[in-house]
N, C-alpha and C positions, 0 to 999 in steps of 0.2 A: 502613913501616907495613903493617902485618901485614891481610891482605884478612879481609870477617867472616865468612868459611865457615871459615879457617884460625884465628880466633880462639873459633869453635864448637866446632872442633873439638878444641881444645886445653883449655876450660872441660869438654868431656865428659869427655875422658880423667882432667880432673884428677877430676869426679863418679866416674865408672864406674869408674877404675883406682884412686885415691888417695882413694877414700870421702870427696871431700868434697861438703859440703852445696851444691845446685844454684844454692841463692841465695844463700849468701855469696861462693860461686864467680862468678857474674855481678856483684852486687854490684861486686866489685875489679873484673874484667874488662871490665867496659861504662865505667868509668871516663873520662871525657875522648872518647867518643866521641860522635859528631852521633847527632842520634835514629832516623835512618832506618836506621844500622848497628846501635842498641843492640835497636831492633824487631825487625828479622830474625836475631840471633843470640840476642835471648830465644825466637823462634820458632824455632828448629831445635833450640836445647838442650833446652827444656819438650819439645816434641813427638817429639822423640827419646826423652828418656826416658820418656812418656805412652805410647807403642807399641813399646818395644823387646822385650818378649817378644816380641811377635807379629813386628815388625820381624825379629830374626834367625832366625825359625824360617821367615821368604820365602824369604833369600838362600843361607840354610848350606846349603841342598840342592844349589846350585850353584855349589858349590867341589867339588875333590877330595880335598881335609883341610883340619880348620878352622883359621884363619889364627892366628897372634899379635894375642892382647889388643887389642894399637895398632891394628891395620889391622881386627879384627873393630867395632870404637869408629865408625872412618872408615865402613867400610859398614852401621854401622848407621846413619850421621848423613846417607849418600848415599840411600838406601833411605826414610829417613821421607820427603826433600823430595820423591821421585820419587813417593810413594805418597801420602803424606797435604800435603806443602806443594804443592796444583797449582795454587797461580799464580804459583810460580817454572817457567822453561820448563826441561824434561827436556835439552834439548841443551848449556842452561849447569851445571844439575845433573851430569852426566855429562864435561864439559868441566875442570869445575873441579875435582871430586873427581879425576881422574884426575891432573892437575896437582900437586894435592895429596899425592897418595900415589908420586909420578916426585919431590916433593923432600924427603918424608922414609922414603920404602920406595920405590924405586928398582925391584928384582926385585920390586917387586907391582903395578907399573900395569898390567899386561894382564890380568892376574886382574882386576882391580879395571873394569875396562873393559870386560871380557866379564860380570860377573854384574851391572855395573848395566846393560847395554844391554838384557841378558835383561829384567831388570825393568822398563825403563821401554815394549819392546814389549808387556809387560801388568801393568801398573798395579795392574789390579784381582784378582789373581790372590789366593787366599786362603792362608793357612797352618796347615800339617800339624801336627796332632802324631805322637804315637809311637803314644796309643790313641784314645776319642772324647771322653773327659774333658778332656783334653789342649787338642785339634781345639777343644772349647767354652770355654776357659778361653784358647787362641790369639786366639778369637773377640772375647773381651773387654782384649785384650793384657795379659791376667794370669798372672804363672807358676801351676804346674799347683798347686803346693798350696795356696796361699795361696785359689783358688775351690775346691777340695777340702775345706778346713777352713769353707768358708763352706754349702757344702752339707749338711754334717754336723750345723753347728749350725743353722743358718735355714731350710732344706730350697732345692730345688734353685728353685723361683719366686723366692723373695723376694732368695736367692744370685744368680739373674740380673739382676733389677730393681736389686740393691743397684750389680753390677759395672756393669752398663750408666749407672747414673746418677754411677759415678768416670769413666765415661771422657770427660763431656761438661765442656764450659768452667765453672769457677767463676766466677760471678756476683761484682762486686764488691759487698762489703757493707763497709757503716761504720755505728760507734758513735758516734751524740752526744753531747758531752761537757757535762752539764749543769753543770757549773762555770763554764763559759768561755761561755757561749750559750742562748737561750732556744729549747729543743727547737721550740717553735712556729713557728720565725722559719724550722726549717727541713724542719719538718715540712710544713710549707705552701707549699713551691717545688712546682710541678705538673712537674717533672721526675724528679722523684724516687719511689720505690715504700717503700713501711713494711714491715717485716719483721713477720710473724707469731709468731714466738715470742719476743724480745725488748722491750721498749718504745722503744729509743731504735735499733734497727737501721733504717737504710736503702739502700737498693740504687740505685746510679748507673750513669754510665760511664766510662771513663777518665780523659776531659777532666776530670771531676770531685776526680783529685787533683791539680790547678791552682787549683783556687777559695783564696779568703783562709780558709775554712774548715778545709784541713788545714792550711793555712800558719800557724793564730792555735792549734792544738789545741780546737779548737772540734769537729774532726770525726777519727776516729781509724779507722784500717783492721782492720774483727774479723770475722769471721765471725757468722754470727749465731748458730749452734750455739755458739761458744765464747764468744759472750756472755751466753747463757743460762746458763752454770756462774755466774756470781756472781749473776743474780738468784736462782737455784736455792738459794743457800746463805740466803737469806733475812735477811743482815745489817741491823742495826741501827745509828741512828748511837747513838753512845757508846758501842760496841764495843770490844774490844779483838781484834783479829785477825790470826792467824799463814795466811800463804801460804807453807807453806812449801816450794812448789819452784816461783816465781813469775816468774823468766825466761820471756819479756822481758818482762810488768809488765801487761800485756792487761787479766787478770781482777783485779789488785791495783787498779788505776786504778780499773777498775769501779765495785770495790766502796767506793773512796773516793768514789766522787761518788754513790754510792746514800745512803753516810753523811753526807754535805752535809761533807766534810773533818771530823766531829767524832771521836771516840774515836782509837783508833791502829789501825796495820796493821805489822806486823811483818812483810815481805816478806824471805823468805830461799832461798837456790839456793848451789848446791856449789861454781858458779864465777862468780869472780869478776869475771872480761871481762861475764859475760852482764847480772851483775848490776847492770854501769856502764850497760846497755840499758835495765832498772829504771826505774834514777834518773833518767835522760836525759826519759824518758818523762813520769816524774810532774812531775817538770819543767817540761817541755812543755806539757804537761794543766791545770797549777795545782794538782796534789794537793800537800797540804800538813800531812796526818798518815801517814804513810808513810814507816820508816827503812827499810833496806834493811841485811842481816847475811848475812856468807859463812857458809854451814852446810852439815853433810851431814845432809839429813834423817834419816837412818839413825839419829841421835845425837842428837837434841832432847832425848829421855828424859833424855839424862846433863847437857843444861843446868839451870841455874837457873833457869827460867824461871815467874814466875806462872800460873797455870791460865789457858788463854783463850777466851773466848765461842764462840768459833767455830775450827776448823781447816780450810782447804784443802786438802788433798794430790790436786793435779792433777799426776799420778804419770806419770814417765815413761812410753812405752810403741811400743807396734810400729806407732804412727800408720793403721792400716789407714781409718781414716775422713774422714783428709785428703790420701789419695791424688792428687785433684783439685791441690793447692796444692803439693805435695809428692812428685812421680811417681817421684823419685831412692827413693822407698821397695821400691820395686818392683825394683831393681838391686842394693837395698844387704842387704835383710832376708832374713834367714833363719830356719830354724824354731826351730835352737840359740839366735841372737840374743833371740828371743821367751819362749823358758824361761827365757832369762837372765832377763829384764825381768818375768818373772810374779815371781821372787825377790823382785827390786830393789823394786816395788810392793808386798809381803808385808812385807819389812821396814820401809818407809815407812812403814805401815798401823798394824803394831804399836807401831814409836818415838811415832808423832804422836800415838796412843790417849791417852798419858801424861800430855800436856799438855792434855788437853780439860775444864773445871772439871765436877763433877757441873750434870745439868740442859742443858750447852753442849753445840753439836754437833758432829759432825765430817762435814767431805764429802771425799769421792772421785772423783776424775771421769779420765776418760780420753777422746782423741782418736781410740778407734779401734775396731772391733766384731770382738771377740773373747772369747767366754763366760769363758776361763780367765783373762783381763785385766781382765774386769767382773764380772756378775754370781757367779761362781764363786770371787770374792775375795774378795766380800762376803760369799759363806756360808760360807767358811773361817773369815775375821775374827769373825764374828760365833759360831760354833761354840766360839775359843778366847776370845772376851772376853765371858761373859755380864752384863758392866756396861754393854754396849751393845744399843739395839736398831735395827730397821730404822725410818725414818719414813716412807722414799718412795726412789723409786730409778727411771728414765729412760732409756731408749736412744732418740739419734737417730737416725734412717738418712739418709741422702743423699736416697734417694728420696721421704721422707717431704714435704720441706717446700724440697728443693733446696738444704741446707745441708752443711756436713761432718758426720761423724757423731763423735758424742758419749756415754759414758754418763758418768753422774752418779749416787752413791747418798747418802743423807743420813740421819745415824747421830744418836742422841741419848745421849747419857752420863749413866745413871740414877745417882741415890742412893742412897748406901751402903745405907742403912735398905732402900730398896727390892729392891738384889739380894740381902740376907740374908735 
């Protein structure tokens, strides 16, 4: 049985070297283990990747060339415990990493021995960049451009306040599922806190995913920013409504129990694994107007499909707003990545327009705060489609209300008579 620093550290490399996702990767990996191993190896993985920019810009200065991939992984996972995990003790820290890297890099435990001994005689030592951009974006364990682009657009206050409020614990929050439970019953436990931009958001603590409430789907895990996209769309019941890029089923569910289960919901996503998450979900929930269709959004235009009261396209995107939940975004993004995904969102935008009946709306929403991924798509779309206008349109910040960050814009689909 494999000890859980060497099981951390193998969930890292598979994140940081083989791009996979943090939490599917622990997901499989915490499998069958006691809770006290699954606790301390979600805490070295998250927090590893929660300060790995800054993390390797401690250590790299004390090597004499940077090491291979594998073992730079290894000292970034030895480096977070010694820095930021301190009530693991530095001498087990140090003890085991070196262990760890004598049985699978052999010619690297003396390295690996001397730059965490350096670190752990000071702790609290800061790290460098190359200029003082750098130096302040170290500060917030963010790479250099991704607060470079934030300063650009937000100006450099609201760019700090925004990074400093990714770097702290996300708050758990859940959605009550007014199908399955009378919001009251649990609106009124004095343990619990109400969410401010939501209706049915409330905020606990961990114990609280044991209760018979997530156990009955009575109670479901959403952010409260991400639950405001389906109050935002403003649905109706006896709707007819396409999500269509609706994995895993959050804002679908939603919006069925806003609609008391009446009209339909056409939940559609490109893959199909994701979309058994969907079903699984409403399932769970009790929704029970909701099919579920493999689609690429890029292509709705070319379905059959009847005009629909309303459109979703909660569009991919470079997630910069759920950092918090998601810190593998900080390892895996880049700037090419992000142009990519301004595309991907442009095509969504335009396919989905097709399917919205005159009068019906369309929304947009995105997980993450980037002008050219929000607002800046919105004036594009709106420049080539003049059958649409703006109604209303939202940016969350993190720092706003202590949620992930969100924008949202809500479009309405005039009649013919009226754009001629």
């Amino acid at each position: 049985m494999k000890d859980p620093r060497t099981i951390a550290y193998d969930l890292l490399s598979q994140v940081m070297l083989d791009h996979a996702y943090a939490n599917l990767a622990l997901k499989n990996g915490l499998y069958g283990l006691d809770e006290q191993d699954k606790a301390l190896i979600t805490a070295i993985v998250y927090t590893t990747l929660r300060y790995q920019p800054a993390t390797r810009a401690l250590w790299l200065p004390l090597v004499t060339k940077a090491p291979k991939p594998k073992i730079a992984v290894l000292l970034d996972m030895a480096v977070t415990q010694l820095v930021h995990l301190d009530k693991l003790p530095a001498y087990a820290v140090v003890d085991e990493s070196v262990k760890l890297a004598k049985r699978r890099f052999p010619e690297t435990s003396g390295m690996v021995n001397a730059v965490l001994r350096q670190i752990a005689a000071d702790p609290h030592r800061q790290p460098l960049g190359s200029d003082e951009l750098e130096t302040k974006a170290l500060s917030f364990a963010l790479p250099r451009w991704i607060y470079a682009l934030w300063i650009k657009q937000l100006g450099e206050s609201v760019a700090d306040q925004l990074a400093e409020a990714l770097l702290e614990e996300a708050p758990l929050c859940a959605r009550i599922n007014p199908l399955k439970i009378d919001p009251s019953v649990i609106t009124s436990d004095p343990r619990l806190r109400r969410g401010v931009l939501a209706p049915y958001a409330v905020y606990g603590d961990l114990a609280w995913l044991k209760t018979e409430w997530f156990k009955n789907g009575q109670l479901i895990v959403q952010d409260e920013a991400s639950q405001l996209v389906s109050v935002f769309t403003g649905v109706q019941p006896n709707q007819r409504i396409l999500d269509l890029c609706s994995a895993p089923g959050s804002k679908s569910t939603a919006m069925a129990a806003m609609m008391n289960n009446t009209g339909s919901i056409l939940a559609c996503d490109v893959s199909a694994a994701r979309l058994k998450l969907v079903d699984q979900q409403a399932q769970r929930l009790g929704v029970t107007n909701l099919m579920t269709c493999v689609l690429d959004g890029t292509t709705v235009h070319q379905q059959n499909f009847e005009p629909f009261d309303m459109v979703l396209v909660d569009a991919p995107c470079s997630g910069l707003g759920v950092i918090r939940h998601k810190p593998d975004i900080k390892v895996h993004l880049t700037p090419s990545v992000l142009d990519e995904l301004v595309v991907l969102q442009r095509r969504l935008l335009d396919s989905a327009c097709d399917v919205v009946k005159p009068g019906g709306i369309l929304v947009y929403s995105t997980c993450t705060i980037n002008t050219k991924e929000n607002k800046a798509q919105i004036t594009a779309f709106l420049a080539n489609h003049p059958d649409f206008e703006l109604v209303e349109e939202q940016q969350i910040l993190p720092q706003d209300y202590g949620t992930d960050g969100f924008y949202m814009a809500k479009l309405r689909r005039l009649d013919a008579n009226v754009v001629e």
